[in-house]
C-alpha positions as MATLAB code, in Angstrom:
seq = 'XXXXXXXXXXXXXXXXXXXXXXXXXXXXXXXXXXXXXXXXXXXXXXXXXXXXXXXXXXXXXXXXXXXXXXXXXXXXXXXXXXXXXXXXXXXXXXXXXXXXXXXXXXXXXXXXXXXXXXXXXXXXXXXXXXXXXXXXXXXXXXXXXXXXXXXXXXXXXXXXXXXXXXXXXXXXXXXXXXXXXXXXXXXXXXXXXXXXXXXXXXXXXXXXXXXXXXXXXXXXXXXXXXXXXXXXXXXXXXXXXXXXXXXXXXXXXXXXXXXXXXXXXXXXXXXXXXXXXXXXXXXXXXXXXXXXXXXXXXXXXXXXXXXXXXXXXXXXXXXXXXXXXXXXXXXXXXXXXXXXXXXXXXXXXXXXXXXXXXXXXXXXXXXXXXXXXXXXXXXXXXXXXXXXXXXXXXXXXXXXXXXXXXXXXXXXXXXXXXXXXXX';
ca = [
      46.250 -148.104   84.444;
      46.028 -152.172   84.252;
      46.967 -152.339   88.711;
      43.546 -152.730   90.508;
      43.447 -149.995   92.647;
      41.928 -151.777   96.353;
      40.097 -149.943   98.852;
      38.130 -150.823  101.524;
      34.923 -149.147  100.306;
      33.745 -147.495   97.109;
      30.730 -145.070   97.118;
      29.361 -144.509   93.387;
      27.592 -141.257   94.151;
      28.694 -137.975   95.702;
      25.721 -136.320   96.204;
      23.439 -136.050   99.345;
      23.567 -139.821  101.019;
      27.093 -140.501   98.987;
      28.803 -137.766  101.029;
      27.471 -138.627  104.163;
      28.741 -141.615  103.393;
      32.042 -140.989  102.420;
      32.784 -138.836  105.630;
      32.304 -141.328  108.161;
      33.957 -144.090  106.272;
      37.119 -141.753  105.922;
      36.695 -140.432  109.570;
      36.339 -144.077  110.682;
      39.793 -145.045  109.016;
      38.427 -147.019  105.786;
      40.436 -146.870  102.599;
      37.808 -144.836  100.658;
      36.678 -143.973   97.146;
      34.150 -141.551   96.160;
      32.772 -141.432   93.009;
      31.021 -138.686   90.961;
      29.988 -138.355   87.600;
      29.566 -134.792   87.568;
      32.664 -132.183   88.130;
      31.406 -130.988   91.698;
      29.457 -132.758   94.812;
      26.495 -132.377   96.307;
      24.002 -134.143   93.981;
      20.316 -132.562   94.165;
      21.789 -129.886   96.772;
      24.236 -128.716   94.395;
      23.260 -129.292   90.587;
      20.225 -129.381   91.809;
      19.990 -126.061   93.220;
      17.651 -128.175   95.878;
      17.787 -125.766   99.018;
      16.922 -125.237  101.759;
      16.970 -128.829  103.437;
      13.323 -129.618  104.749;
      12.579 -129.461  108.039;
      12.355 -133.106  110.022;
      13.549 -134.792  113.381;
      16.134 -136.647  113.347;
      16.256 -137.554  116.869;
      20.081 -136.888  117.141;
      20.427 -140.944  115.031;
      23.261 -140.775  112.587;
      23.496 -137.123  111.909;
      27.087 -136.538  112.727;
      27.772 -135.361  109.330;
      24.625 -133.293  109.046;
      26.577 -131.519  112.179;
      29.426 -131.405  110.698;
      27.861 -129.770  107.324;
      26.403 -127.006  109.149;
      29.236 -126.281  111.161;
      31.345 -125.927  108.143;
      28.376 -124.071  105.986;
      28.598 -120.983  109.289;
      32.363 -120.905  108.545;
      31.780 -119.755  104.423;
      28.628 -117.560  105.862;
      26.472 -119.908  103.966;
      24.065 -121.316  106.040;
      21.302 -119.745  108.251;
      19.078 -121.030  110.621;
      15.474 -120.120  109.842;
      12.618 -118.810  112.815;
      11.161 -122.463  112.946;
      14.465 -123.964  114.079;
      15.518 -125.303  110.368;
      18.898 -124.709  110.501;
      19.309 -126.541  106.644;
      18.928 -123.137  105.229;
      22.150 -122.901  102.522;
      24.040 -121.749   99.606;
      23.888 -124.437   96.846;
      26.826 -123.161   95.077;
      28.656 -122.405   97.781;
      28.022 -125.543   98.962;
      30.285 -127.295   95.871;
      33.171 -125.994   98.368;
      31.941 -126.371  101.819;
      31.864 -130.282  100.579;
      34.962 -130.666   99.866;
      36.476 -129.319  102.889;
      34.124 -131.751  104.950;
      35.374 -134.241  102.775;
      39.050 -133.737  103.134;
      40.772 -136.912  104.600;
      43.910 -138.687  103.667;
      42.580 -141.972  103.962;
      39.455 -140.727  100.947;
      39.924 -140.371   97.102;
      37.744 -138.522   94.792;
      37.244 -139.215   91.286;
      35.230 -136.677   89.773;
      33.660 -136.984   85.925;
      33.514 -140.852   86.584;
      31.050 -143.435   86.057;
      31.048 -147.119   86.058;
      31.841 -148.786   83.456;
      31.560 -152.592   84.045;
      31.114 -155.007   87.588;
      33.162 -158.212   88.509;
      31.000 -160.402   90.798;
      31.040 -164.336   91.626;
      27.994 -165.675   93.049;
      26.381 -162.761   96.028;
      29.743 -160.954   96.076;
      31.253 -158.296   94.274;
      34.917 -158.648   93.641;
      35.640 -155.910   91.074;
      34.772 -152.944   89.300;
      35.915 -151.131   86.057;
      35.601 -147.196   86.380;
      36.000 -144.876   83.019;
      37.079 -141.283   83.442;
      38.344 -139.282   80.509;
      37.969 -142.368   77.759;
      40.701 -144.314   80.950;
      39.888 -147.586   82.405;
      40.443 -148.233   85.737;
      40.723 -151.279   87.513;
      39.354 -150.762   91.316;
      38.995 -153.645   93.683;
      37.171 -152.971   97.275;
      35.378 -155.366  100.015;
      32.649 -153.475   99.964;
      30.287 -150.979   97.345;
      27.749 -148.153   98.257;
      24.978 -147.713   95.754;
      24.302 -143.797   96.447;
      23.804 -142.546   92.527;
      20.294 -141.730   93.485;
      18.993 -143.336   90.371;
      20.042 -146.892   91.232;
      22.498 -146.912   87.709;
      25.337 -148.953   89.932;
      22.410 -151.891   91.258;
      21.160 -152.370   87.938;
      24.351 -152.842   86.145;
      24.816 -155.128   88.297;
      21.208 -157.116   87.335;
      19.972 -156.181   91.114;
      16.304 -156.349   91.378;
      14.432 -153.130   90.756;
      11.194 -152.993   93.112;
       8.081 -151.851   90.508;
       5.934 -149.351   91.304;
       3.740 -149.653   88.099;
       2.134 -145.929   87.239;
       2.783 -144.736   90.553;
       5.297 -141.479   89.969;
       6.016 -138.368   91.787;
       6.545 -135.612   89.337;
       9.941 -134.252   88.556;
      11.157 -130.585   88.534;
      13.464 -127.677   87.375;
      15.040 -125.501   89.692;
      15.947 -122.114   88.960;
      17.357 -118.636   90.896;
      16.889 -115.315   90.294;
      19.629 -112.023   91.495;
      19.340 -108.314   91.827;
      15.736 -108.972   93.132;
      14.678 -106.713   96.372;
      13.705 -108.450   98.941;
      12.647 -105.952  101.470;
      10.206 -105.077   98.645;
       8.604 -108.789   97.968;
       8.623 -109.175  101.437;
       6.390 -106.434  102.243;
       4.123 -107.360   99.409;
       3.791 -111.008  100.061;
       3.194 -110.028  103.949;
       0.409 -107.448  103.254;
      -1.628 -110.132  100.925;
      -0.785 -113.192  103.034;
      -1.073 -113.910  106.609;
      -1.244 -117.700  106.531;
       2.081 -118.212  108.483;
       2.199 -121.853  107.022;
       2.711 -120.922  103.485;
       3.914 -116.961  103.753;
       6.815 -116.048  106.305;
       9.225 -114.091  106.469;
      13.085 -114.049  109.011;
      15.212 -111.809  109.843;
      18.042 -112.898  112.472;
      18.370 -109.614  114.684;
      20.048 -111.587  117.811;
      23.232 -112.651  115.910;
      25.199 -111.045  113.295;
      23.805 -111.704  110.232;
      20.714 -109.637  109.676;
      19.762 -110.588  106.063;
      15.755 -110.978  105.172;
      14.694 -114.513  104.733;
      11.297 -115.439  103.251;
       9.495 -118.286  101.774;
       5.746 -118.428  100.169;
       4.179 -120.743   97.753;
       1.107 -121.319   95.725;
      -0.881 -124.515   93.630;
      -3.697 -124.814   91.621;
      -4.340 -127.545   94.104;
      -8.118 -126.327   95.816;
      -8.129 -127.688   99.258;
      -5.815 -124.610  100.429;
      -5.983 -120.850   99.970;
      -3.165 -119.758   98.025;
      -2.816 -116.051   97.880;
      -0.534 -115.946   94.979;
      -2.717 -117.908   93.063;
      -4.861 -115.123   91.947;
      -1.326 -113.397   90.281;
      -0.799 -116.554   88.647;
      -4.648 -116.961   87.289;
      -4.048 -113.387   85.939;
      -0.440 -114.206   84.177;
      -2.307 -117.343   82.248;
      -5.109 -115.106   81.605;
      -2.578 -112.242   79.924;
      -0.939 -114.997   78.203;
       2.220 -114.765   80.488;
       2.049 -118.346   81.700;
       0.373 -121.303   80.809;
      -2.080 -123.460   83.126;
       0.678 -125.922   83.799;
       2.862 -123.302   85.526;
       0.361 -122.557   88.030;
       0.763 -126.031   89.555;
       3.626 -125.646   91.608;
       5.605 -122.177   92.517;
       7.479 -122.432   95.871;
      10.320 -119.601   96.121;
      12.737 -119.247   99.406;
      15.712 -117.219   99.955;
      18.936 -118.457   99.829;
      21.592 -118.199  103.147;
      24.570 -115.644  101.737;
      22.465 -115.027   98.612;
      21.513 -111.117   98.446;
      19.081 -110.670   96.459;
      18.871 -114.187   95.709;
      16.216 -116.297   94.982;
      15.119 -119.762   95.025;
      12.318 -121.424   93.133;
      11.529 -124.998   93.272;
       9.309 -125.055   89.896;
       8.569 -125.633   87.540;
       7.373 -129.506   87.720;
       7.657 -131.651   84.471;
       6.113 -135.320   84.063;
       8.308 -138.167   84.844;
       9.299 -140.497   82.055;
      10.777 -142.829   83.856;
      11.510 -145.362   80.789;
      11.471 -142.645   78.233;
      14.642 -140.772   77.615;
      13.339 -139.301   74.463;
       9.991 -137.527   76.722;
      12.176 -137.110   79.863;
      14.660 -134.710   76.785;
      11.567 -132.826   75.731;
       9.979 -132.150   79.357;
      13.429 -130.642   79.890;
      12.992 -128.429   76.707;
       9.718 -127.429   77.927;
      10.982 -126.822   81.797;
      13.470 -124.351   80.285;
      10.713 -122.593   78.481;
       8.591 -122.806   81.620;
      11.436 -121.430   83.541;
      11.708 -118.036   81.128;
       7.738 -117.337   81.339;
       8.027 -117.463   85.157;
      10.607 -115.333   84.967;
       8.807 -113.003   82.855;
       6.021 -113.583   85.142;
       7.271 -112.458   88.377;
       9.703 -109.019   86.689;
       5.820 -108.164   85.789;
       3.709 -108.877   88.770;
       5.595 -109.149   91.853;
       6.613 -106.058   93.187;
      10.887 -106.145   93.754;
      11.068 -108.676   90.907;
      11.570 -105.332   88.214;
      15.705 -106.052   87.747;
      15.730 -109.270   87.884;
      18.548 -111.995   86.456;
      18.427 -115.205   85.523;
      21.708 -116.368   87.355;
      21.541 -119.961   87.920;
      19.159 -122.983   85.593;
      19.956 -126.522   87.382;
      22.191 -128.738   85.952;
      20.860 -131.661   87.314;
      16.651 -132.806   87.026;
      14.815 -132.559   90.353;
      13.946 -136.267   90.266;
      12.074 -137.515   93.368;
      11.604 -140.806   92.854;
      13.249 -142.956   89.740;
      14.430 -146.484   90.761;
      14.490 -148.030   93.873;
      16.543 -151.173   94.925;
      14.981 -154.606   96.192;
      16.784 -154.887   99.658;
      17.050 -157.267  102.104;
      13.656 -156.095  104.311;
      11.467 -153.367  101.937;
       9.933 -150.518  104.242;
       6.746 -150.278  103.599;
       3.952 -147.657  104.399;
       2.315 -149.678  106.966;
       5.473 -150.054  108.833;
       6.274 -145.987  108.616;
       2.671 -145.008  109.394;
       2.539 -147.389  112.797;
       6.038 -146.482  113.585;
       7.203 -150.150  113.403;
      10.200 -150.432  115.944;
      13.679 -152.087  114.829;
      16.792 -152.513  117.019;
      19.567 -150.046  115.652;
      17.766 -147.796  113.364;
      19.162 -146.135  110.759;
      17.201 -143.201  111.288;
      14.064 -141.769  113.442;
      12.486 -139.257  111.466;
       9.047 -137.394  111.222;
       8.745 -136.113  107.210;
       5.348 -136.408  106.125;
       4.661 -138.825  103.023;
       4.752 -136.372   99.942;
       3.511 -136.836   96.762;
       3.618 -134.524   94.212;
       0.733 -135.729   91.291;
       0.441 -133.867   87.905;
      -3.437 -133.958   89.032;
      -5.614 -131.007   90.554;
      -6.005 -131.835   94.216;
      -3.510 -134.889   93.411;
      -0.800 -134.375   95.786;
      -0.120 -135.839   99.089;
       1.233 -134.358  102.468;
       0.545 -136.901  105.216;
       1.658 -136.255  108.619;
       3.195 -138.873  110.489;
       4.345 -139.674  113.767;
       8.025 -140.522  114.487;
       8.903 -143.419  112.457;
      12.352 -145.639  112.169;
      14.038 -147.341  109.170;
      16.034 -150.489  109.392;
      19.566 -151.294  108.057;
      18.358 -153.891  106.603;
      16.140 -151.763  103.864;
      19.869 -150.390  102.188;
      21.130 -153.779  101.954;
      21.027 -155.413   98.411;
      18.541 -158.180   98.351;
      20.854 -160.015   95.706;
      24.761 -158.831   96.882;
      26.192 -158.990  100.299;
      28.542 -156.597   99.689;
      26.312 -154.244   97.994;
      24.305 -151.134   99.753;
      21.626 -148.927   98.506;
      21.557 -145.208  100.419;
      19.813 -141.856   99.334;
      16.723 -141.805   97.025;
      17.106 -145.791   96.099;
      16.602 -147.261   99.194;
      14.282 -150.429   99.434;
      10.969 -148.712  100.242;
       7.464 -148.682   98.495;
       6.176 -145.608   97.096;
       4.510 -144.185   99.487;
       6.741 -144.833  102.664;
       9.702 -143.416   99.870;
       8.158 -140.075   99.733;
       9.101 -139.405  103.292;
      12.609 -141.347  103.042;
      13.470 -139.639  100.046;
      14.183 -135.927  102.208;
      17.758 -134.825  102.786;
      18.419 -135.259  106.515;
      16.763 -138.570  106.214;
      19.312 -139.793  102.714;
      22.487 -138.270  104.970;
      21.678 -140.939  107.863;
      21.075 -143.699  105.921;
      24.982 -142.964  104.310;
      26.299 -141.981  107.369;
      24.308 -145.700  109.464;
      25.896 -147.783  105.785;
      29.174 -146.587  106.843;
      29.244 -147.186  110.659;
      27.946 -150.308  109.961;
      30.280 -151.307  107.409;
      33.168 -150.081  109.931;
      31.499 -152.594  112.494;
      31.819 -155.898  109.858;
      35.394 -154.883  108.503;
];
């Protein structure tokens, strides 16, 4: 295909702030093309296996897709709303579907198992791309291009200025679910040795229809909290079941439609960020994490006897990688004295989170209501060029509250309404 395709925007990215994206350029009557480099959508949420969303205000600011979503999610039984009003709760792999119904306008092409290939620019603007799918070039031409690959790969092909964190790094992890577990029976036994209602709870929605058992729970080595799990885990490295490292992080939820499904955000890995040949290994090692936690819980955890491996992530949990230089950086002074700006992108209340590969290391800051300017997912060197999702222009430490799901679906959803405003 020589004939430069032309549309009106292109999105490199269909996962969390990519989507959001997409939909309200489409819905707002822009030529659009979304671009994945995986066979399915949903980024972190999907390959991921990154459920359920996490809980923050969004003030009702650019969340007409996250409406949409959830709307969608109740028609495919897939989504729940949980007893503290999170109604984010849903099925990751039912969620590769949901997406592209939401997705489905005339006026919006997909192009899945595509990456970028090479960029066309003159001076601040980019005129051109070059996408490669199957080993075939194609030519696309568009007026304006979304950054939303959550690892900034589009921005620095394109020489954009990478903001450096030096060592900072949140840790990275491996998601994993298990089947044929019984819940009624982990429920009862997390309940009877837990009654911290921040970390152990447990849902069941007996007003409407659906009456499945929802739970979540979690434990760390990390000593400033009580973690009642923690003394299973100190017994499973003790019998030679786990290792120390696995005890850092375990965090398990149910999963909206999933019976006898569950969730676990662990294990977490060290971040190479400039070292593919580490980054390969921690993966090796996540996968062996993943099978002693497995073996872990089938021995300790009451309901947990039958248990399947059904589902290993496809995709790294990767918090923080590479974030773009944009036209005004957000900064943790500006989040933590809830800095004003006219026309915010978003209003949102996620706590800076920091997850350290130290003891006592990690970070969960509350914060007041906070606002983030357009201006932080506009390219500091392109005018044509925006920077949504996990790449946003932020430091570190305002990131780790940006970097949430609600908060990456505004910032797509604010890029396209304001793109609809200049075209």
């Amino acid at each position: 295909m020589d004939e430069k395709q032309k549309y009106d925007v292109v999105i490199i990215g269909g996962g969390t702030s990519g989507c959001a994206c997409a939909y309200n350029c489409a819905k707002n009557g822009l030529k659009t093309l979304l671009v994945e480099k995986n066979n399915f959508l949903g980024g972190l949420m999907t390959g991921g296996l990154v459920v359920p969303i996490m809980k923050s205000s969004i003030n009702d600011i650019n969340c007409d897709y996250y409406k949409k979503l959830i709307q969608v999610s109740k028609k495919y039984n897939a989504q729940i709303t949980y007893k503290d009003g999170n109604d984010g709760w849903l099925n990751p792999e039912l969620l590769k579907i949901i997406l592209e119904d939401v997705l489905s306008f005339d006026n919006l092409d997909i192009l899945f198992e595509t990456s970028t290939e090479s960029i066309i620019y003159e001076g601040s603007i980019i005129k051109s791309i070059i996408l490669n799918s199957n080993l075939l070039s194609l030519p696309i031409e568009a007026q304006y291009y979304v950054d939303a690959t959550g690892t900034a790969e589009f921005s620095i092909l394109a020489n954009c200025d990478i903001l450096d964190s030096h060592d900072k790094k949140q840790q990275n992890s491996l998601r994993f679910i298990l089947g044929n577990v019984n819940l009624e029976e982990f429920c009862s036994f997390i309940k009877k040795i837990d009654n911290n209602e921040d970390i152990t709870n447990t849902y069941r929605d007996e007003i409407n229809t659906n009456t499945e058992l929802h739970f979540t729970t979690a434990s760390t080595w990390d000593t400033l909290t009580h973690w009642a799990l923690d003394k299973y885990l100190q017994q499973g490295v003790k019998d030679g079941i786990l290792q120390e490292s696995d005890r850092a992080y375990f965090q398990v939820f149910s999963i909206a439609g999933g019976l006898g499904q569950v969730a676990f955000n662990c294990p977490r890995i060290d971040n190479y960020k400039n070292n593919p040949y580490m980054s390969s290994k921690e993966l090796i090692n996540a996968r062996k994490a993943i099978y002693r936690l497995y073996n872990f819980v089938k021995q300790y955890f009451p309901g947990f006897q039958n248990a399947i491996i059904t589902n290993i992530a496809t995709q790294t949990g990767v918090r923080e990688q590479n974030r773009v230089k944009t036209k005004y950086v957000f900064t943790k002074d500006d989040l933590i004295s809830s800095k004003t700006f006219n026309n915010p992108v978003l209003m949102a209340n996620y706590s800076i989170d920091i997850h350290s590969d130290k003891k006592n290391g990690s970070i969960l800051q509350k914060t007041s209501n906070y606002m983030l300017p357009i201006e932080s997912l506009i390219s500091a060197n392109y005018e044509n060029l925006f920077a949504i999702g996990k790449i946003l222009g932020a430091d570190f430490e305002a990131h780790s509250a940006l970097r949430v799901q609600k908060s990456c679906m505004s910032m797509g959803e604010a890029v396209a309404k304001h793109i609809t405003k200049m075209n």
